[in-house]
Structure formats: structure tokens, C-alpha cells
MARDOMI-122893 format. One line per 10 residues: their letters; for each residue x, y, z of N, C-alpha, C. Coordinates in steps of 0.1 Angstrom, whole numbers. Example, Ala and Ser with C-alpha at 12.3 -4.5 7.8 and 13.67 -1.06 7.14 Angstrom:
REM MARDOMI-122893
AS = 132/-57/78/123/-45/78/132/-33/78 | 128/-22/71/137/-11/71/129/0/79
REM end
This chain:
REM MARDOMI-122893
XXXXXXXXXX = 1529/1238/1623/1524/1232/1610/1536/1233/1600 | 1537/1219/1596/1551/1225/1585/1545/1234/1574 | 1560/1246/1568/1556/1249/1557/1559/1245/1545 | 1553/1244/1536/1556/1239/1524/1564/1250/1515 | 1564/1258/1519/1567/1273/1507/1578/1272/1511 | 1589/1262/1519/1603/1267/1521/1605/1254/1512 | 1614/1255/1503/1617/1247/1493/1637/1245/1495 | 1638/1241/1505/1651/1238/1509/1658/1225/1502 | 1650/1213/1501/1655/1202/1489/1641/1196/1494 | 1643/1187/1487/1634/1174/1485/1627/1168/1497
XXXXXXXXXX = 1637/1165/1500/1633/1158/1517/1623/1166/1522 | 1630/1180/1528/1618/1184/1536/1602/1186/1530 | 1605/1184/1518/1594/1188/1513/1583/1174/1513 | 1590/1164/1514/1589/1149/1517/1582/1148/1530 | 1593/1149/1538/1591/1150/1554/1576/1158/1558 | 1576/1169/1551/1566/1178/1555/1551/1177/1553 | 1551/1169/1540/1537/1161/1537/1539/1149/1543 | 1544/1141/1548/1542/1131/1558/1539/1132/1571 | 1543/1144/1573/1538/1146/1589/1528/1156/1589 | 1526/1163/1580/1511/1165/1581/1499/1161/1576
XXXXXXXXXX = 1504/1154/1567/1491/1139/1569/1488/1132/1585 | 1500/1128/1591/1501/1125/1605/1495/1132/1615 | 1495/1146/1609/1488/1153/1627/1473/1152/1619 | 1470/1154/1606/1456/1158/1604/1447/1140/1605 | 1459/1132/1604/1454/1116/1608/1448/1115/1626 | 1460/1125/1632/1457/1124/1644/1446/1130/1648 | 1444/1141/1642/1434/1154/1648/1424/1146/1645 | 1418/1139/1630/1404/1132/1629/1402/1120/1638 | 1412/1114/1642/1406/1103/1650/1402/1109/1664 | 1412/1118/1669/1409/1122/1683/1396/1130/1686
XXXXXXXXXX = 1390/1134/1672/1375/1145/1671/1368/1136/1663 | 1371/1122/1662/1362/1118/1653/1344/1115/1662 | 1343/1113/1668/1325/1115/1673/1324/1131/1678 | 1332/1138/1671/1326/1152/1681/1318/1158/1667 | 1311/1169/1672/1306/1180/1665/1313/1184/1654 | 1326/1187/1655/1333/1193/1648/1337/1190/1636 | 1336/1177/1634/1341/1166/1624/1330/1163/1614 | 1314/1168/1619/1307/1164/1613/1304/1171/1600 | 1306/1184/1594/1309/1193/1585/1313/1182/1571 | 1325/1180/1577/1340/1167/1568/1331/1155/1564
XXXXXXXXXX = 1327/1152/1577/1325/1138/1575/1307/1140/1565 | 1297/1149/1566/1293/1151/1556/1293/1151/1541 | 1308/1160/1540/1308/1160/1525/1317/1155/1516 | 1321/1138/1524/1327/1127/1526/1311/1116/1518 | 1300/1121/1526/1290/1117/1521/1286/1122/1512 | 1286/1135/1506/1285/1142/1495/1293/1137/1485 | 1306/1136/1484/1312/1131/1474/1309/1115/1470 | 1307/1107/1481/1296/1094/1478/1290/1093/1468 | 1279/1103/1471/1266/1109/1467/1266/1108/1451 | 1278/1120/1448/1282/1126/1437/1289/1117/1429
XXXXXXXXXX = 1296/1103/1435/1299/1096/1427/1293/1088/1418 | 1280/1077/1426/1266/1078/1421/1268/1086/1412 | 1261/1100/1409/1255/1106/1401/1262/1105/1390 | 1273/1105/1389/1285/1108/1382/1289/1094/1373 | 1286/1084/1382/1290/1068/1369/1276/1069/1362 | 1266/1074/1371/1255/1071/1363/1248/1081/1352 | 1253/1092/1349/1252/1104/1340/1264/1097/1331 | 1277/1093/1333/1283/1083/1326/1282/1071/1315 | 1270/1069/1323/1267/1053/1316/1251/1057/1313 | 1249/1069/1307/1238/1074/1301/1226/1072/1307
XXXXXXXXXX = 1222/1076/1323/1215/1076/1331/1210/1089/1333 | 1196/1089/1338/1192/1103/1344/1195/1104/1360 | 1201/1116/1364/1198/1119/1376/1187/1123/1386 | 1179/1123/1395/1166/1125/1397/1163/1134/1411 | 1174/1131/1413/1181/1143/1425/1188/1135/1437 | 1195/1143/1450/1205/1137/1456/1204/1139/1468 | 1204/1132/1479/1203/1141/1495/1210/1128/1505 | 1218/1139/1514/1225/1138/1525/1218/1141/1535 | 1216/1131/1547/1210/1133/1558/1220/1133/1568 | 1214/1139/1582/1222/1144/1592/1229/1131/1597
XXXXXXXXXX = 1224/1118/1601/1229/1104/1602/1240/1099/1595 | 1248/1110/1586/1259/1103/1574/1254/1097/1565 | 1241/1092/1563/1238/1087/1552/1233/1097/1541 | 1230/1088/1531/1223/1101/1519/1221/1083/1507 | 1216/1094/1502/1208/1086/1488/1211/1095/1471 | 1204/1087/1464/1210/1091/1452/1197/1086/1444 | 1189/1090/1438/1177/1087/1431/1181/1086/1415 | 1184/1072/1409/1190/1075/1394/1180/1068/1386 | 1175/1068/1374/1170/1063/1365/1177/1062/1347 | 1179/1048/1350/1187/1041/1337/1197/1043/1343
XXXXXXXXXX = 1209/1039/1331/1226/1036/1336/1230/1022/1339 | 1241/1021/1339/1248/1008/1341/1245/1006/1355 | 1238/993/1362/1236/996/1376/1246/989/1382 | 1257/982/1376/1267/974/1385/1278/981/1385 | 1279/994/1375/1291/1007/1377/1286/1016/1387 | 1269/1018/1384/1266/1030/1399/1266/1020/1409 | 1264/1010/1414/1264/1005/1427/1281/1007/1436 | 1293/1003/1429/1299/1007/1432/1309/1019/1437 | 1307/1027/1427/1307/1041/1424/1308/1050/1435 | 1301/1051/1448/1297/1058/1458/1313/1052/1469
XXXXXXXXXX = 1309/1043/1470/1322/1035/1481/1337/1042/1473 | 1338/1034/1460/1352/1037/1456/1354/1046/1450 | 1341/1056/1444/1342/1069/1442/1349/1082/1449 | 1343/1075/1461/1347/1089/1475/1362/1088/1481 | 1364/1070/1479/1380/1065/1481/1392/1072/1467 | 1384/1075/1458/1393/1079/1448/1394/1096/1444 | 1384/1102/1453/1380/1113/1453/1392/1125/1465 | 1391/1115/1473/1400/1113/1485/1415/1115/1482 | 1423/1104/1472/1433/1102/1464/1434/1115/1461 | 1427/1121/1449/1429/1130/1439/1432/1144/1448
XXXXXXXXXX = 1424/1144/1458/1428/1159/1467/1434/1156/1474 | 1441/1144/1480/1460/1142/1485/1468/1148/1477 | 1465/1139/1466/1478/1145/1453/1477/1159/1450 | 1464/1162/1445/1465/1179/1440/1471/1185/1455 | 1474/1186/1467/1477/1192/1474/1489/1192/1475 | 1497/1185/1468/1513/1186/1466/1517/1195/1455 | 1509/1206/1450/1513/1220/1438/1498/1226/1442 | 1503/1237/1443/1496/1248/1443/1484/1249/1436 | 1494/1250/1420/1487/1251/1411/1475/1239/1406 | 1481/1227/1410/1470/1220/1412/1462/1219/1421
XXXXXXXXXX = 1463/1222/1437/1454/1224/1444/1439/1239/1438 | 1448/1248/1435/1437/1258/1423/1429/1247/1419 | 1432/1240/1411/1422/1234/1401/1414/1223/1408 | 1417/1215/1421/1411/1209/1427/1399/1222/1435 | 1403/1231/1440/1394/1236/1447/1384/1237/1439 | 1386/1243/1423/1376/1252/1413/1366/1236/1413 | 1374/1227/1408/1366/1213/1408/1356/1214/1420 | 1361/1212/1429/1350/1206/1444/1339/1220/1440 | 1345/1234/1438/1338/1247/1438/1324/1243/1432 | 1333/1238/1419/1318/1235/1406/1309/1222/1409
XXXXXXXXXX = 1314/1211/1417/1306/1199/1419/1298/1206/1431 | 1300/1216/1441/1291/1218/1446/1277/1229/1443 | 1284/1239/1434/1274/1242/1429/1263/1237/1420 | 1267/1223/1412/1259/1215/1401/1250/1207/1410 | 1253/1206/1427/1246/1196/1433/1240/1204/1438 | 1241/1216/1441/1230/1223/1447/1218/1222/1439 | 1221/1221/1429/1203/1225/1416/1197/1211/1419 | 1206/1200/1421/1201/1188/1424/1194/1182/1435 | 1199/1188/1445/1199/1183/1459/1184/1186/1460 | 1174/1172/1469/1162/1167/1472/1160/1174/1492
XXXXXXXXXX = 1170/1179/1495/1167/1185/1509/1171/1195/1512 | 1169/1198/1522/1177/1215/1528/1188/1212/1534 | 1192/1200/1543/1202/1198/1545/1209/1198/1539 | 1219/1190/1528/1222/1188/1512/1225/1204/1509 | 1215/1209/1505/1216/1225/1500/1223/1233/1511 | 1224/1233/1525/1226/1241/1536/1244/1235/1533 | 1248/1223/1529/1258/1215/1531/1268/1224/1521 | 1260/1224/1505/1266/1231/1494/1272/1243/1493 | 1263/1255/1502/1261/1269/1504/1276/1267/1515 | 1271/1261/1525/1286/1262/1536/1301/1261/1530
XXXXXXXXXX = 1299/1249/1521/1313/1245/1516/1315/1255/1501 | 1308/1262/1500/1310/1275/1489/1315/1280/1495 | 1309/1287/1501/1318/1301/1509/1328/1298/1518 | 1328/1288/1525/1345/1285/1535/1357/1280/1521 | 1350/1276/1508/1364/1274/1499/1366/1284/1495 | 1356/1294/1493/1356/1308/1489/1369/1318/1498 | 1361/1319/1511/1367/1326/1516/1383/1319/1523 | 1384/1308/1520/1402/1305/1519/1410/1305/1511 | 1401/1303/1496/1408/1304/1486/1412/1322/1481 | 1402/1325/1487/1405/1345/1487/1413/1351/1495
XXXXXXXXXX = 1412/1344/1509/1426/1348/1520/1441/1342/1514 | 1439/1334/1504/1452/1326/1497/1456/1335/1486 | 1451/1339/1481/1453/1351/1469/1456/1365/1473 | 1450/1371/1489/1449/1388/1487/1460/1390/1503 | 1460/1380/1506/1468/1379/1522/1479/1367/1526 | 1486/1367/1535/1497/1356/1539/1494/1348/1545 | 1478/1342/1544/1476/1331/1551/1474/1325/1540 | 1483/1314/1537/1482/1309/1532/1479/1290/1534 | 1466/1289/1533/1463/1278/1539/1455/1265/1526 | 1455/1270/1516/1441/1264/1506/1451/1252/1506
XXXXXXXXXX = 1462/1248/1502/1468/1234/1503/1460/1229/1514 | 1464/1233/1525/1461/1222/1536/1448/1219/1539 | 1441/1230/1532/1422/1227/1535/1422/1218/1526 | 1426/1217/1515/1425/1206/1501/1427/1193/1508 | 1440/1189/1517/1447/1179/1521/1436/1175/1532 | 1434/1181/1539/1428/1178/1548/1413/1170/1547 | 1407/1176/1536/1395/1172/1530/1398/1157/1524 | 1408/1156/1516/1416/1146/1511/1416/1136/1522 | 1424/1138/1533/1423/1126/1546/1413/1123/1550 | 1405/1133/1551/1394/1128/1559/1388/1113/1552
XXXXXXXXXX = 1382/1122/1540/1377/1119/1528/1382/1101/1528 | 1393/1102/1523/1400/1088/1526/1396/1075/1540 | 1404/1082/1547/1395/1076/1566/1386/1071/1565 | 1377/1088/1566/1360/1081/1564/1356/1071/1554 | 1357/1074/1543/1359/1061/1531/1356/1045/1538 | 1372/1040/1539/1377/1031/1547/1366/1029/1561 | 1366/1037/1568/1361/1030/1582/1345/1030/1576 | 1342/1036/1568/1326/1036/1561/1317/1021/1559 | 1331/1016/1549/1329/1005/1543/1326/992/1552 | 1338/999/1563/1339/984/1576/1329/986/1575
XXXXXXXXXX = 1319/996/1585/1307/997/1593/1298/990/1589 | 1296/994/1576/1285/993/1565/1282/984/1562 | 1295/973/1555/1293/964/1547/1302/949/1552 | 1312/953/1561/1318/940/1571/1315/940/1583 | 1317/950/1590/1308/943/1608/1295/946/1612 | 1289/946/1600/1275/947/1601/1266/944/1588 | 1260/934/1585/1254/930/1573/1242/942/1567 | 1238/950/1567/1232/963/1562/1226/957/1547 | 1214/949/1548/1209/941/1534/1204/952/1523 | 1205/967/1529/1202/975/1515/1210/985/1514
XXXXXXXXXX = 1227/978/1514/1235/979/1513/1243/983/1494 | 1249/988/1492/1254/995/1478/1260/976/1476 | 1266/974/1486/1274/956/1481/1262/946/1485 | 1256/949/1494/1242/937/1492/1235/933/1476 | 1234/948/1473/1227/951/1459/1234/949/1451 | 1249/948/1451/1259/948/1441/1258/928/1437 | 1264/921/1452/1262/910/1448/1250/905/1446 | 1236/904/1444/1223/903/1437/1222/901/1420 | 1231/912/1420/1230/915/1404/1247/908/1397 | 1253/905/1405/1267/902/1399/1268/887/1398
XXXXXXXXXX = 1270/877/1390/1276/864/1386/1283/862/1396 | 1296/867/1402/1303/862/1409/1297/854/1423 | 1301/845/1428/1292/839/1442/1298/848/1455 | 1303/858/1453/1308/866/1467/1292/871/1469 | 1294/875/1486/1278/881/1490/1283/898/1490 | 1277/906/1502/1275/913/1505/1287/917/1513 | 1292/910/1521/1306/912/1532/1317/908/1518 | 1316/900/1515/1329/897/1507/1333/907/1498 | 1322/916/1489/1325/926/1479/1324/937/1492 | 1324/938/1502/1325/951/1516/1344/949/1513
XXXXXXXXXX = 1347/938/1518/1363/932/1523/1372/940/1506 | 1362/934/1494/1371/940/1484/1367/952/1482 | 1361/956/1483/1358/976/1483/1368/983/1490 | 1366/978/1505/1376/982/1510/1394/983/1509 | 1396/971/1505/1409/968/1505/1411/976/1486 | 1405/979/1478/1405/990/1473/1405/1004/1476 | 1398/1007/1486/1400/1020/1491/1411/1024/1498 | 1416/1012/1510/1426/1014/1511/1442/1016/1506 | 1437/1007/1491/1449/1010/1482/1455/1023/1477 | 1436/1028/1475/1436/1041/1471/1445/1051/1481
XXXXXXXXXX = 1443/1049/1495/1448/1057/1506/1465/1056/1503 | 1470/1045/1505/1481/1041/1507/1490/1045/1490 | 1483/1043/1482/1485/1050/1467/1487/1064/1467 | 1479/1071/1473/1480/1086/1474/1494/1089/1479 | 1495/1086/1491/1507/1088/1500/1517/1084/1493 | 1520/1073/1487/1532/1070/1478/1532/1080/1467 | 1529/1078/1458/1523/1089/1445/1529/1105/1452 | 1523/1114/1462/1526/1124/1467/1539/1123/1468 | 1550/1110/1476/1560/1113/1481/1568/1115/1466 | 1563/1105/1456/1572/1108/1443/1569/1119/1436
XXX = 1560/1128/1436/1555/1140/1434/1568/1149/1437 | 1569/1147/1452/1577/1157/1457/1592/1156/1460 | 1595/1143/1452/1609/1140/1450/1617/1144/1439
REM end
């Protein structure tokens, strides 16, 4: 695993977050249908979730509570709000959410504040959350940020960058390959973009605002990675 703490010049420090985006690119595709992955790929749905809640407390909406089911899916129960900011919100939310813990994983000191963030969005969703699963999801990702972010402060394992980064990739991936499933190789009519084009003027349908979600999300991916490399130059 490269280290980041050797601060030799630029490059490596360059090189280092490129290729470990690389193995942790490699690691989720090669575990992507296992067990193992399903943890990530959860609170990939969580952050969805949370984005929802989040344009829509925004745009002076109530939240009514939130739940994640074991299928990757989840729901988001909102009343009032802008409903053509919360429909999109979940897709490009989780794609920008993704972004933000790439980048904070390039400083320390910002990774701190990214963890305390994710720390506090899961505790605010716990009071929210409509299932046990959801709440079982909150409690897990408390205490594994807990107990890395405490082995990062009292011992020399220092790993809380890479957990951040890591969450960050996934986060991203899943994002992206979400959107395919969801919304382009498969018409899904109660769909976040089914719903979207309904209510939107424009004559795109359902697949067409999938095609532009995505190719936003992706931007967002490919954004991140650039952004970090100038970070670290």
C-alpha cells in the first residue's frame, strides 16, 4: 500500500494517490457481487438517501423519515420542498458526496473533518431512519469510523485517509454503475428520472435524464481525480 506520510516531492505523492485509487478500483470490481462489498455498497445508498433529505430540508421541506433496504434500494419519505431539486439530489448527491471524500483524503486534516461529517450525518439519520436495517447500518459505520479514527490518533496504524478514500471510490463506482442499471439498461418507471421527466418541460424521458445524470456523475469521478492530482502538486 503506498505511503502517503513519506513526503519525498510531489510526484510520489501524485503517483501514490493514483495507484491507490487503482488497487481500491481493482479490489471493488473483483468483490463487487460478494458479501463483502455489501457494507460500502449500502452506505453508497445511505448517502443517496441523505441526499434526498438534504435538498429537501434545503428547499424548506419536511423530512418524514428514511430507510435502506437489504436489495440496495431505500426510500426517502419528504413532504413539501422543491420536488425537481429532491428528485435529482439522491443520484448526483451520492456522485458528489463521493468527490468530496476523494478530495478530503488528500490532507489529513481534511480527512478529520470529512470523517466528523460522515460521523454526524450518521448519527442525524439514525433518529430518522424508518427500519432496523438503516439503524443497524448507522450504529456499524459509527463505531468502524470510531474505532479507525482512534487507532489513527493513539497508535501507528494509520489508516483513516484510506478508509475515507476508499468510501470515496466506492461511493463514486457505485454512483455511476447505479444510474446505468436504474435508469439506462433498464426502464424502472418509478424511477428518481422517470419522475423527474414527468414534472420537467424539457421533452427528454426517463433514459435520457439516466444518460445525463450519469455523464454528471461521471464528471464528478473524473473531477475528483484531477482536483486531487492538483491538490498534491
Amino acid at each position: 500500500m503506498p505511503n502517503w506520510e513519506l513526503k519525498n516531492c510531489c510526484d510520489h505523492d501524485q503517483v501514490a494517490f493514483i495507484v491507490t485509487i487503482g488497487v481500491f478500483t481493482f479490489v471493488i470490481l473483483a468483490l463487487w457481487r460478494t458479501v463483502l462489498l455489501t457494507p460500502f455498497k449500502l452506505i453508497t445508498v445511505f448517502l443517496h438517501e441523505t441526499s434526498h433529505a438534504l435538498a429537501c430540508k434545503l428547499t424548506c421541506g419536511d423530512v418524514e423519515g428514511i430507510q435502506v433496504h437489504a436489495n440496495e434500494g431505500g426510500v426517502t419519505q419528504t413532504r413539501g420542498g422543491i420536488y425537481w431539486i429532491i428528485l435529482p439530489a439522491g443520484y448526483l448527491g451520492s456522485s458528489f458526496w463521493g468527490m468530496v471524500f476523494i478530495l478530503a483524503s488528500t490532507n489529513l486534516i481534511t480527512t478529520r473533518i470529512a470523517a466528523g461529517c460522515f460521523l454526524l450525518a450518521l448519527v442525524v439519520v439514525l433518529f430518522v431512519a424508518k427500519n432496523w436495517l438503516l439503524r443497524g447500518l448507522c450504529i456499524g459505520f459509527i463505531i468502524f469510523i470510531a474505532i479507525i479514527w482512534l487507532l489513527q490518533e493513539t497508535t501507528k496504524v494509520h489508516i483513516l485517509r484510506y478508509v475515507i478514500l476508499f468510501i470515496g471510490v466506492m461511493n463514486s463506482l457505485f454512483s455511476v454503475y447505479d444510474i446505468y442499471d436504474d435508469l439506462i439498461s433498464r426502464r424502472v418507471h418509478s424511477s428518481d428520472a422517470e419522475k423527474f421527466a414527468e414534472i420537467c418541460p424539457c421533452p427528454c424521458n426517463g433514459v435520457a435524464w439516466g444518460v445525463i445524470w450519469g455523464l454528471i456523475s461521471f464528471t464528478f469521478l473524473c473531477g475528483s481525480i484531477y482536483l486531487g492530482l492538483v491538490i498534491l502538486s
